[in-house]
C-alpha positions in Angstrom: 51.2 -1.9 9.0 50.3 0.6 11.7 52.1 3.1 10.0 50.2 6.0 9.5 51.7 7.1 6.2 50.1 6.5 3.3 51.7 3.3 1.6 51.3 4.6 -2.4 53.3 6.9 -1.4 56.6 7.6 -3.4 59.6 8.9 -1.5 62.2 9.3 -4.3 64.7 12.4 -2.9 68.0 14.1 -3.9 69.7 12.1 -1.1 68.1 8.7 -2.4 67.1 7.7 1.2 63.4 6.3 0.8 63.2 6.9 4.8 60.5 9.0 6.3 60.8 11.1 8.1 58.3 13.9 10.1 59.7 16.3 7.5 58.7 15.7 4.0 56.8 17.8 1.3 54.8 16.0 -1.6 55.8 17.4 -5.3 52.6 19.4 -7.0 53.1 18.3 -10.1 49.4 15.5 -11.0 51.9 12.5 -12.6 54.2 12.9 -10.2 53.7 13.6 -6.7 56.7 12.0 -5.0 57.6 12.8 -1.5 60.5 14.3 -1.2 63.1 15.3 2.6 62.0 18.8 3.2 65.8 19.2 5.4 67.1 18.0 1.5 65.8 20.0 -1.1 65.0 23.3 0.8 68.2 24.9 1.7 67.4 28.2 3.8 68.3 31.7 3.0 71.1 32.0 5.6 72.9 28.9 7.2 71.0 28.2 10.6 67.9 29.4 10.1 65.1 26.8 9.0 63.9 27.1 5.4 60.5 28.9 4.2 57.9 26.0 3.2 56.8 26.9 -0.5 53.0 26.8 -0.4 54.0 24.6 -3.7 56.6 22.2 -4.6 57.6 21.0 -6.9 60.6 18.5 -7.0 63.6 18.7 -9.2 62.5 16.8 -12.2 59.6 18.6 -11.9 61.3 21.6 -12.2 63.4 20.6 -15.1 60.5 19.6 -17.1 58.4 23.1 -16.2 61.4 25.4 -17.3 60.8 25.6 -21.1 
């Protein structure tokens, strides 16, 4: 298609919408590396003010797996 992202990639978010959007953030993590609604799994400090980017992500299952 002429769509300029790229079509291996996995969207797989919280909010189980595969949509893309022009705000995503790709999880760190080698076997992974799903794409993932930045709006959806960063929730910012105080309500109205736009979430800090982590310089790495990684997404919830991720996470999980990484806390032992």
């Amino acid at each position: 298609g002429s769509d300029s992202f790229q079509p291996e990639a996995k969207v797989r978010c919280i909010c189980s919408s595969t949509m893309v959007n022009d705000s995503m953030i790709q999880c760190e993590d080698q076997r992974c590396q799903v794409w993932q609604h930045l709006n959806c799994v960063l929730i910012p400090d105080k309500p109205g003010e736009s979430a800090e980017v982590p310089p790495v992500f990684y997404c919830e299952l991720c996470r999980l797996s990484r806390a032992d």
